[in-house]
N, C-alpha and C positions, 0 to 999 in steps of 0.2 A: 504494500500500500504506500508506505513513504520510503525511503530510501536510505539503506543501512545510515547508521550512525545519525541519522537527524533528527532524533530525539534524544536528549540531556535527562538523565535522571541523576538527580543528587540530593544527598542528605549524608546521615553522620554514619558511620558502621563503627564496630572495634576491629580489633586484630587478631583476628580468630577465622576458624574455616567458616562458619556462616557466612565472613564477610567475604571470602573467598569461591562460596557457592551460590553467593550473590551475583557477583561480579559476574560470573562463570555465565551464569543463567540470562543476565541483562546482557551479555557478548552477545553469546550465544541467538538469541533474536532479535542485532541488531541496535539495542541500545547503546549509546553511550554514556558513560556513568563519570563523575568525578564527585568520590566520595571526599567527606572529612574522615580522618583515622581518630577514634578515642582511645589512647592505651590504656583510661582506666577501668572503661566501662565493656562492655560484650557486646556483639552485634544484637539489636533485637529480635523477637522470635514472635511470632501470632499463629493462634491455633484457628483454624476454619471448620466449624459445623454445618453441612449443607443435609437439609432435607427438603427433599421438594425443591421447591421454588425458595423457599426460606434458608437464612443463613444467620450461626453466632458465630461473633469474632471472642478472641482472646487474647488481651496483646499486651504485651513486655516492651517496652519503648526502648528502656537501656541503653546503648550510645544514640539513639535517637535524638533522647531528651539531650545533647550535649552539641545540637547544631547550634553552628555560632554566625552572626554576619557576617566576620571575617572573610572567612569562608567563598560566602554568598561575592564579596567584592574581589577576589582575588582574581588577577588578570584571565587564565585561561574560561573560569564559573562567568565572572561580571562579560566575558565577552561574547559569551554563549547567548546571554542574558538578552545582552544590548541587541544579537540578531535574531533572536528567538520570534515568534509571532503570538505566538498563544502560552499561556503561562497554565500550569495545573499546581493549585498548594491542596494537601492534603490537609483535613480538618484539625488533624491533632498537632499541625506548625502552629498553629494560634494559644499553644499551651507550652510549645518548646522554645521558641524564636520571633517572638512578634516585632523588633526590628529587623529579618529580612525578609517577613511577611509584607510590611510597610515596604520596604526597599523596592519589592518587586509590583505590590501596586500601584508605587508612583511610578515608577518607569512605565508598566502598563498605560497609567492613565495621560502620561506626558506623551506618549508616542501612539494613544489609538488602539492600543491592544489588546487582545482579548484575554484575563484571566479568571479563568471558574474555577471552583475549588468545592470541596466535599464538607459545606456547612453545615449539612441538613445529618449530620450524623449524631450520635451522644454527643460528643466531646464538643464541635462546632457548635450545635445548639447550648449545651451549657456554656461555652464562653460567650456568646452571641448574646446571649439574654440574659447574663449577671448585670451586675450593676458595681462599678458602673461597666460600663458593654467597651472591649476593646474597638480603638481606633482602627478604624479602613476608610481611606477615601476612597469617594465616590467612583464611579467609570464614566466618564461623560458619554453619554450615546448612547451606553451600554448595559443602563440599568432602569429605564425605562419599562413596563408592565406592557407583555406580548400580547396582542391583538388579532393575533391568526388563528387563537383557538381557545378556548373556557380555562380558567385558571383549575389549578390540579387543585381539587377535595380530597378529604383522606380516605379510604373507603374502611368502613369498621371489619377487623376480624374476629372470629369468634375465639371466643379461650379457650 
């Protein structure tokens, strides 16, 4: 669909064979990856429950929680960054790194670009709706309420 290596996946790992069977596996389909190394922490681990249509997660954050902006700015990441077009933050950055959360939304919103992210999870909804409610600016353009089709209701399930 896109073409090896033009997709950028980064965040923190440690220094261990997870981080290594990461790596392996994000090659492996093409990704490119430029991780941060934690030597104190362990690469993270999540467990997946899938029944049906339904799924629970389980998740160890571990060097996760130890991404830094740094990071996020350093030449080979921040240039990824600057040609990148669409940005994906996963929900649980807004509890590990919320300045290269910010970092990445103002570039987004300086240069037009598109960043979605996975708010609508536990963790995004709980940071989203505490108080007071972490900083994101706006997307100009881009946040706007869709018109092509009936906003999404929840639909009840049973217990």
């Amino acid at each position: 669909m896109l073409p090896p290596r033009s997709v950028l996946y980064i965040g923190c790992v440690g220094r261990d064979r997870y981080a290594d069977i990461l790596a392996s596996a994000c090659r492996d389909a093409g990704l490119r990856t430029e991780y941060r190394v934690d030597d104190a922490q362990p690469t993270g681990r999540c467990g997946v429950i899938i029944t049906g249509n339904d799924r629970s997660m389980c998740t160890h954050l571990a060097a996760a929680n130890e991404y830094k902006l740094d990071h996020l700015r350093s030449p080979p990441v921040w240039d990824a960054v600057q040609k990148a077009r669409v940005y994906y933050v996963g929900g649980y950055h807004l509890t590990v790194c919320v300045p290269a959360v910010m970092a990445l939304a103002e570039e987004a919103a300086g240069r037009d670009k598109v960043r979605p992210g996975s708010f609508f999870t536990p963790v995004g909804a709980s940071v989203l709706f505490r108080s007071p409610p972490t900083p994101c600016p706006p997307q100009p353009g881009k946040n706007e309420p869709r018109t092509d089709r009936p906003p999404l209701t929840p639909t009840p399930r049973p217990v």
